[in-house]
N, C-alpha and C positions, 0 to 999 in steps of 0.2 A: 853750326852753332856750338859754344863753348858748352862743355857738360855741365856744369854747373849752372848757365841761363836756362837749362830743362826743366831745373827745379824749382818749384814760385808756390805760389800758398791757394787757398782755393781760389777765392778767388778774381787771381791772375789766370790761373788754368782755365776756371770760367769764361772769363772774358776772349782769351786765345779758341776754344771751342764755338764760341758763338763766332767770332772773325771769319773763322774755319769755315762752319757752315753757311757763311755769306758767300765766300768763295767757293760752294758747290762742295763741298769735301765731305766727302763720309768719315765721321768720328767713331773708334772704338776704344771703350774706358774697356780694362782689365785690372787686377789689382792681387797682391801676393806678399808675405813676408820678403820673399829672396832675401834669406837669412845668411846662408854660402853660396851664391853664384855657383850652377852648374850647368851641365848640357839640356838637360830638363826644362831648365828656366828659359834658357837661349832659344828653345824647340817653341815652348810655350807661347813668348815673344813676338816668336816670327809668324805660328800658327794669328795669332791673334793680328796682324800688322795684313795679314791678307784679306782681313775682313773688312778692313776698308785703305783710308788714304793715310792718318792719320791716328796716330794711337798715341793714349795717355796711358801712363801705368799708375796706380794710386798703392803705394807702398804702407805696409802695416808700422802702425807708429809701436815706440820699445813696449809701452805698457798694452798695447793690442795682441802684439807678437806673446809675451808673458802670460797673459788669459788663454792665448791658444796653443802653444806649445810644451806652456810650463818652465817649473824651475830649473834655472840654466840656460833661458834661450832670452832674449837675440844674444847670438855670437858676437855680432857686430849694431853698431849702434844704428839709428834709425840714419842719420845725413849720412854713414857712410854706405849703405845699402840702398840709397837713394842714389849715388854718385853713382854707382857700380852699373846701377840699370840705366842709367842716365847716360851713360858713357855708349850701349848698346845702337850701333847704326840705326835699328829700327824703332828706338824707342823716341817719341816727338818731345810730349811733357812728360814730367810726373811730378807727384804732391805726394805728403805723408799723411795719413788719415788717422785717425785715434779709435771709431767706431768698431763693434763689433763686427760688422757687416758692413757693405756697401749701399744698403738699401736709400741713406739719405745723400749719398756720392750721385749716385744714378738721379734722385730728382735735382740736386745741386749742377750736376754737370749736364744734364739732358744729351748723352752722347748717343748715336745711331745705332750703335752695337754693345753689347756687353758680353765680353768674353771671357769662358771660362774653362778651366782644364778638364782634360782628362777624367778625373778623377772624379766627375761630375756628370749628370746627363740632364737632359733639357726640364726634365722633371724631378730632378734635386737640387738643380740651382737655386741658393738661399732663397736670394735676389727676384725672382723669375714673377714672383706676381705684381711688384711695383716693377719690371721693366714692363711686363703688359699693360699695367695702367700707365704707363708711360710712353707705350709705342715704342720700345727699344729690342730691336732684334738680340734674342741670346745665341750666340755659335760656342760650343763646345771644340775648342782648338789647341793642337800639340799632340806631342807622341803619347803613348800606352802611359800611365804615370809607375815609368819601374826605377825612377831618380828619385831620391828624397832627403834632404840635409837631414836627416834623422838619421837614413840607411847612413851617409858618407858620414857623419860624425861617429855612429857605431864605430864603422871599418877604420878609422881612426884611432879609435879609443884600444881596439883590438892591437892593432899594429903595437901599440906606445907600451901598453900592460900587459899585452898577452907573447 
């Protein structure tokens, strides 16, 4: 599939998720700035693509990313941080979302799994009481979280000034 047909609006995403599940597939929604594409993201990705057949990534839109990162951040605009993870072998769909949270993605999409980093445990996931009210298994998937476009933009910024 072209990278670019990855990316569709909800939904379209909706509609391919319900197809999915007619044909037997386990769906897992995950969702992230991927602000600089790194090894972290790719671990994350893949963590996540094992918990079922099928994986959507739901990418934070600029003004989402901005609430949570703060000033300065997206580095890169929302289509193009969408392309990027789009372009990722194991990535199926992805959609750009504007919410705070995933909490209204997860009843929109009704995905099997919802997966979340590292950096989170089964009892801090935002998300975790609308996937139970939902029946959506949560997996905590990817490495240690010791990547972070925060860390790699420091060590950047060090390099350039220091």
């Amino acid at each position: 599939m072209d990278t670019r047909a990855k990316i569709m609006d909800r939904g379209a995403v909706a509609q391919c998720i319900r197809d999915e599940k007619v044909r037997g597939h386990s769906v897992v929604l995950t969702n992230g700035c991927f602000d600089i594409l790194h090894a972290g993201h790719v671990r994350y990705l893949e963590g996540a693509k094992r918990e079922g057949d099928v994986l959507v990534v739901g990418i934070n839109s600029d003004g989402s990313v901005r609430k949570l990162k703060g000033a300065g951040r997206p580095i890169l605009p929302e289509e193009a941080r969408a392309e990027l993870v789009a372009a990722l072998r194991v990535v199926d769909y992805v959609l750009i979302f504007s919410e705070d949270n995933v909490e209204q993605l997860l009843r929109d999409m009704r995905p099997n799994v919802h997966a979340k980093g590292t950096d989170y445990t089964a009892e801090t996931v935002p998300e975790r009481s609308v996937a139970a009210e939902l029946g959506i298994r949560v997996a905590i998937v990817g490495d240690p979280k010791d990547h972070s476009t925060r860390e790699l933009l420091s060590g950047i910024r060090e390099r350039t000034h220091g």
